[in-house]
C-alpha positions in Angstrom: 365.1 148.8 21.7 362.2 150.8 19.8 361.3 148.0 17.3 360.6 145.5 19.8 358.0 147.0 21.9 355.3 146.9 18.8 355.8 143.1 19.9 355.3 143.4 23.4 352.5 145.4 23.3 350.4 143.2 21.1 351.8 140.1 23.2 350.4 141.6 26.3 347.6 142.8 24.8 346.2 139.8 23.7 347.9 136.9 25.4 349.8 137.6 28.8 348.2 140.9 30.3 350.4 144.0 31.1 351.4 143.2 34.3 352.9 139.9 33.5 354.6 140.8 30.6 356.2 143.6 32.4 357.7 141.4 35.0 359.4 138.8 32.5 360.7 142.1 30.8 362.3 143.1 33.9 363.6 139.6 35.1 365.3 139.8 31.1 366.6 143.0 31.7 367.8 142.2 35.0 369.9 139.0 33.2 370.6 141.4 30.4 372.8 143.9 32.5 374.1 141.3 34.9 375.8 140.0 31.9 377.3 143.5 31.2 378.7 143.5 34.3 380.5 139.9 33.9 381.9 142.0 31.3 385.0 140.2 29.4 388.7 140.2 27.9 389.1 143.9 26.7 389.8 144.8 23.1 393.5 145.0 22.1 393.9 148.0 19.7 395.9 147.2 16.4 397.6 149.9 13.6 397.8 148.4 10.1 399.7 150.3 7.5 400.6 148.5 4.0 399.2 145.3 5.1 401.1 144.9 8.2 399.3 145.0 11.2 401.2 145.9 14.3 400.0 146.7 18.4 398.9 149.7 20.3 399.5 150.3 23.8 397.8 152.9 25.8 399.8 155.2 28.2 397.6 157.1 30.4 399.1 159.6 33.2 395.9 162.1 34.5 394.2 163.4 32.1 397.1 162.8 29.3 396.7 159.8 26.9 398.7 158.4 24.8 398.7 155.8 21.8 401.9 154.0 20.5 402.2 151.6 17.4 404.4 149.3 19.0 407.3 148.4 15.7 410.3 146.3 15.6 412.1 149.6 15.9 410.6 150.9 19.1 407.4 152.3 20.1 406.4 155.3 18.0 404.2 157.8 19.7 400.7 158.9 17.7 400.0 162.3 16.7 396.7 163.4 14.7 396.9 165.9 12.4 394.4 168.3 11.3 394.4 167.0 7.2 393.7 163.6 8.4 397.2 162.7 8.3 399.2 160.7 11.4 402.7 161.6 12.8 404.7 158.8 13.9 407.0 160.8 16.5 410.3 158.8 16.6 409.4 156.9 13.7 412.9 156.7 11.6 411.6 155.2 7.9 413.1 151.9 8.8 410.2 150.0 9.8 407.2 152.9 9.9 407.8 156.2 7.9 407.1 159.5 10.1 404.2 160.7 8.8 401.7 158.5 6.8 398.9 160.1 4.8 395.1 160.3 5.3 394.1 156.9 4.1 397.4 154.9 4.0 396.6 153.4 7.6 393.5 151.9 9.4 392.8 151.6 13.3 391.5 148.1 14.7 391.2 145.6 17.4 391.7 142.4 18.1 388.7 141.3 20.2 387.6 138.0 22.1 385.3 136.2 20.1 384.0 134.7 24.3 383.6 138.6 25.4 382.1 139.7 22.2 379.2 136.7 22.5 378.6 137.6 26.0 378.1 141.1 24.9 375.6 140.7 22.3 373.9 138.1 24.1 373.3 141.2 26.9 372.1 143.2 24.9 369.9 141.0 23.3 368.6 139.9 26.5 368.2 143.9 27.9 366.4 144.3 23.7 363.6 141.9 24.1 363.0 142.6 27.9 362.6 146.7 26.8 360.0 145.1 24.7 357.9 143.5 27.0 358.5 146.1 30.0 358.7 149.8 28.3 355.1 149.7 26.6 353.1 147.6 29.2 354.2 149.7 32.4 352.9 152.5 30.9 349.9 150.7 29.6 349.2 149.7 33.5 349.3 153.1 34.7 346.5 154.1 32.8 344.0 151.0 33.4 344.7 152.8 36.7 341.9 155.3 35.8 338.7 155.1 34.1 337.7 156.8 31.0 337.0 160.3 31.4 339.0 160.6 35.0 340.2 164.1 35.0 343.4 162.7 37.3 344.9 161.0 34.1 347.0 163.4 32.9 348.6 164.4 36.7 348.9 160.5 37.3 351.2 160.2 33.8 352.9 163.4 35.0 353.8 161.8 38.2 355.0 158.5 36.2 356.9 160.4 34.3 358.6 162.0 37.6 359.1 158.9 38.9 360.9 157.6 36.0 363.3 160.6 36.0 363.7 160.1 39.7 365.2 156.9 39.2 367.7 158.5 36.1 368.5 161.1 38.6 370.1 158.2 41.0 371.2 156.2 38.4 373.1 158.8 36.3 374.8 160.2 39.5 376.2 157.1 40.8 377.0 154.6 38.1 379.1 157.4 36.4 381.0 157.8 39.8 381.0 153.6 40.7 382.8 153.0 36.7 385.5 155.5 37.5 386.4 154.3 40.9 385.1 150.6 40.4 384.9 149.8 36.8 382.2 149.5 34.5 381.0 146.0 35.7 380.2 148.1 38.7 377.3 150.4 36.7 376.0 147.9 35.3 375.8 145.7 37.6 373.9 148.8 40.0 371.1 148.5 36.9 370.7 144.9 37.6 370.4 145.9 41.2 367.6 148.3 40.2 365.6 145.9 37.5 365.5 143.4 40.0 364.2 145.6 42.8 361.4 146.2 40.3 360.1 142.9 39.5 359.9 142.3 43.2 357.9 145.8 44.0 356.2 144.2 41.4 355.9 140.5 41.9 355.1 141.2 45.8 352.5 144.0 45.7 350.9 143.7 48.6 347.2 142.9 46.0 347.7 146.6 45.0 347.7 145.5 41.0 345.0 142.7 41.3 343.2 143.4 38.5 345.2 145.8 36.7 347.5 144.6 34.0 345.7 140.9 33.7 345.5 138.9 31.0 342.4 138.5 28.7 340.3 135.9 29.8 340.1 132.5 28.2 343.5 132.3 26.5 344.6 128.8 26.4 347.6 127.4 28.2 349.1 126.2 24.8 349.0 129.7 23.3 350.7 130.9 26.3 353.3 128.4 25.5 353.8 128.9 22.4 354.3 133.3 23.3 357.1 131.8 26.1 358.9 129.4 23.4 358.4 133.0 21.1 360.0 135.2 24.1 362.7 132.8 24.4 363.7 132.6 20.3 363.5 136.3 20.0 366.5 136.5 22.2 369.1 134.4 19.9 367.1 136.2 16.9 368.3 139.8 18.5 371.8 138.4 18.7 372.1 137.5 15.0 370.8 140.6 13.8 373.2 142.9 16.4 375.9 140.5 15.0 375.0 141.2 11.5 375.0 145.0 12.4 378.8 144.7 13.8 379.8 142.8 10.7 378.4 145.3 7.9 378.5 148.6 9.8 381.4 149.4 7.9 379.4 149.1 4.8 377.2 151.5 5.2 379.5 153.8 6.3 381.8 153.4 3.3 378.8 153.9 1.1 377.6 156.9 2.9 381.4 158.1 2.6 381.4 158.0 -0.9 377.8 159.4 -2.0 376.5 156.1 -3.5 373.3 157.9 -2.9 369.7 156.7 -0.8 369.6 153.7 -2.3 373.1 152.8 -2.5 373.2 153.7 1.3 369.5 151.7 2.3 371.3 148.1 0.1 374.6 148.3 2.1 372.5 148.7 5.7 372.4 145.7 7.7 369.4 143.7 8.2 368.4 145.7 11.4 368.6 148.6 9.3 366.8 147.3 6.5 364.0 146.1 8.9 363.7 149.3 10.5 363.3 151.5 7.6 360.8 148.7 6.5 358.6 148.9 9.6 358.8 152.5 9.5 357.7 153.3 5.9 354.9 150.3 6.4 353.6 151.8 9.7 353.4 155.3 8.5 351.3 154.5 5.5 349.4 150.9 6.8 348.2 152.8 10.3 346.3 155.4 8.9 345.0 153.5 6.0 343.6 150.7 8.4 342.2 153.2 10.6 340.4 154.4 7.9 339.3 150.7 6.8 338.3 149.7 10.5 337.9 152.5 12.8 335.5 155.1 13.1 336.3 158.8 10.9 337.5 160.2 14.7 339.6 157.5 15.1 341.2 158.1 11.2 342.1 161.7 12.4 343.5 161.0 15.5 345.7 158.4 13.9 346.5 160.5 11.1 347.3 163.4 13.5 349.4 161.0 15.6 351.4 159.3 12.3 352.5 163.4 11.6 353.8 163.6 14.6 355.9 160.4 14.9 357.4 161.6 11.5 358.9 164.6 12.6 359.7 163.0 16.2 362.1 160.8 14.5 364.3 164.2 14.2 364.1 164.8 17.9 365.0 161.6 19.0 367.8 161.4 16.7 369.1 164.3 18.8 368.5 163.5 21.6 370.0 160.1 21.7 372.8 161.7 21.0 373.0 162.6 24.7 374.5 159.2 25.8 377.3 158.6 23.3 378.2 162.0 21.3 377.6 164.9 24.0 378.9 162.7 26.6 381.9 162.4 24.9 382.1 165.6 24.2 381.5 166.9 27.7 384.2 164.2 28.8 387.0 165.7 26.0 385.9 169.2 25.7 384.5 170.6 29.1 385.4 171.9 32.3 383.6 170.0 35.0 385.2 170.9 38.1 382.4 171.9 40.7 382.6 173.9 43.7 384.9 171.9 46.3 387.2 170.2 43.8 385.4 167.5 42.8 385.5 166.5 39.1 382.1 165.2 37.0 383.1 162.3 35.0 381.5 162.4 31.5 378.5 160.3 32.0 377.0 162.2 35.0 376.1 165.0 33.0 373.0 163.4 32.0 371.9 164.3 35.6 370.8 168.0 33.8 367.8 166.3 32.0 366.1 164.4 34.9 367.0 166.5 37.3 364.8 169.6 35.6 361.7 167.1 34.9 361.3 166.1 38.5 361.8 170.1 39.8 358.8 170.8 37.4 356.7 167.6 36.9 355.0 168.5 40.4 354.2 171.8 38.6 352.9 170.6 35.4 350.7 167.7 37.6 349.2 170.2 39.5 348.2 172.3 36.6 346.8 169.5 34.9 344.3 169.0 37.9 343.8 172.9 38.1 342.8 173.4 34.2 340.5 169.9 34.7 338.7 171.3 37.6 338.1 174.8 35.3 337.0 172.4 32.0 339.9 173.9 30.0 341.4 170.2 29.4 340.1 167.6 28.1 340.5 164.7 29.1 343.5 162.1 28.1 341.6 158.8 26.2 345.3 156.8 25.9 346.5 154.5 27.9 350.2 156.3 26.5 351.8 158.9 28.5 352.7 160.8 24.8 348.8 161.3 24.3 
């Protein structure tokens, strides 16, 4: 999702234009989660202990949930213990013993191979749509102003605010449609939503003519050629997020047993192997060919801008946690019965984030305008919001 819009940014820059490039990203996008919502066959959870391989069912009563290897001697309720080891309750010796030993039994699944297509192909369609649409909207609301305008930094602010407007929504009621609907139901409400968007976009009223256009005199055949691209990258994404499923475990098991940094970087899928690739190249290549091509201001800038990417990488590490980890800790772990009775599912505590950003983003605008009319900013030269 963060690798491809290096790609999409160039693409528009010098082929398709911003505003063009956004809409195919959102039309993508659009496909990317309708697909989610088809969604598929569901995942049939397997025990294997000693080579045998027997089913799980899944008893759920409220909030209790249960797991049961299902054995030729009866089903044999699962209990976790703290050493790693697994209680078999009702288990007799005859068929499972009673209690099994950390690392004498595996969890699995036995999965569609249909559903599991269609999932990657949605994904891979929402992975190269990100890359067209995340760098180039942002890109259009700067051409908004011209260099030097004092109202650039209040006009990202707002941006921003309207971007956390839209989680706000989003996080409160797709959360509440996939418990009382299903979760075809949230994300088919995002397809909804990208699909509202390309046609704020597509039918502007002439409010974007001549933002976001395309550099003149590009030839129709290179345009071709960027659409047969577009159009490759998507069974490209699917390979390498099928690669990622297939050696995941890889990594892990060399992580597991301290084969070390370059034990661990070998046994990384190709995705992996490409990111760390593009990472190490960029951080080192940038400021070296801003010092080659650009001006000495430009080399510092870049220079200044490479440092901070670096240590960004820990932030977002974090915080990206925030929609797998915390969730499920705040879904397992926490009390979230409001005033009234009602209960928060997991996934609306996201709300938090977004809800804080548009209470103060007004606040922040305004002081951006405030400090520019008193000379004590200066003004923003990026066409990125981060500047």
């Amino acid at each position: 999702m963060y690798l491809t819009p290096l790609f999409g940014g160039m693409i528009a820059d010098r082929v398709l234009g911003s505003k063009f490039s956004v809409k195919i990203g959102a039309i993508l996008m659009a496909l990317g989660y309708t697909g989610l919502a088809l969604g598929g066959q569901q995942a049939k959870p397997t025990f294997e202990y000693q080579n045998q391989t027997y089913a799980v069912q899944v008893i759920e009563s409220g909030k209790d949930r249960q797991q049961q290897v299902i054995a030729p001697g009866g089903a044999y309720t699962i209990r976790g213990n703290e050493d790693g080891s697994l209680t078999l309750e009702g288990a007799t010796g005859a068929d499972l013993p009673a209690s099994l030993p950390k690392g004498s039994y595996k969890f699995g699944a036995e999965r569609d191979p249909v559903s599991v297509a269609l999932l990657l192909l949605s994904l891979s369609l929402v992975i190269v749509g990100n890359g067209l649409f995340k760098p180039n909207i942002s890109t259009m609301v700067g051409s908004l102003y011209t260099q030097g305008d004092r109202r650039r930094d209040s006009g990202f602010t707002i941006f921003y605010l309207g971007i956390n407007l839209g989680s706000v929504f989003s996080q409160a009621i797709a959360p509440v449609l996939a418990v009382a609907l299903g979760w075809w139901a949230g994300f088919g409400l995002v397809a909804v939503g990208m699909t509202i968007s390309w046609l704020m976009m597509h039918f502007d009223g002439g409010r974007l003519t001549g933002y976001g256009e395309p550099p003149e005199g590009i030839a129709h055949k290179t345009k071709l050629l960027i659409y047969v691209a577009i159009l490759v990258a998507i069974p490209v994404a699917w390979l390498l997020l099928d690669n990622t499923v297939l050696t995941a475990a890889a990594a892990q098991a060399a992580a597991k047993a301290g084969d070390g940094v370059f034990g661990y970087l070998a046994s990384l899928p190709i995705l992996g192997k490409a990111m760390i690739f593009a990472f190490v190249i960029s951080i080192i290549g940038i400021p070296l060919w801003a010092l080659r091509a650009g001006s000495r201001d430009q080399f510092e800038k870049m220079l200044a801008a490479i440092i901070l990417v670096v240590f960004s990488v820990v932030f977002w590490t974090l915080f990206e946690l925030a929609g797998s980890a915390l969730t499920l800790f705040a879904e397992r772990s926490t009390d979230r019965h409001l005033i009234g009775g009602y209960e928060m599912p997991g996934g609306q505590v996201q709300i938090f984030n977004p809800i804080f950003i548009v209470m103060l983003a007004p606040v922040f605008a305004a002081l951006w305008l405030k400090l520019g009319r008193r000379g004590a900013s200066r003004p923003s030269r990026s066409n990125s919001p981060s500047a």
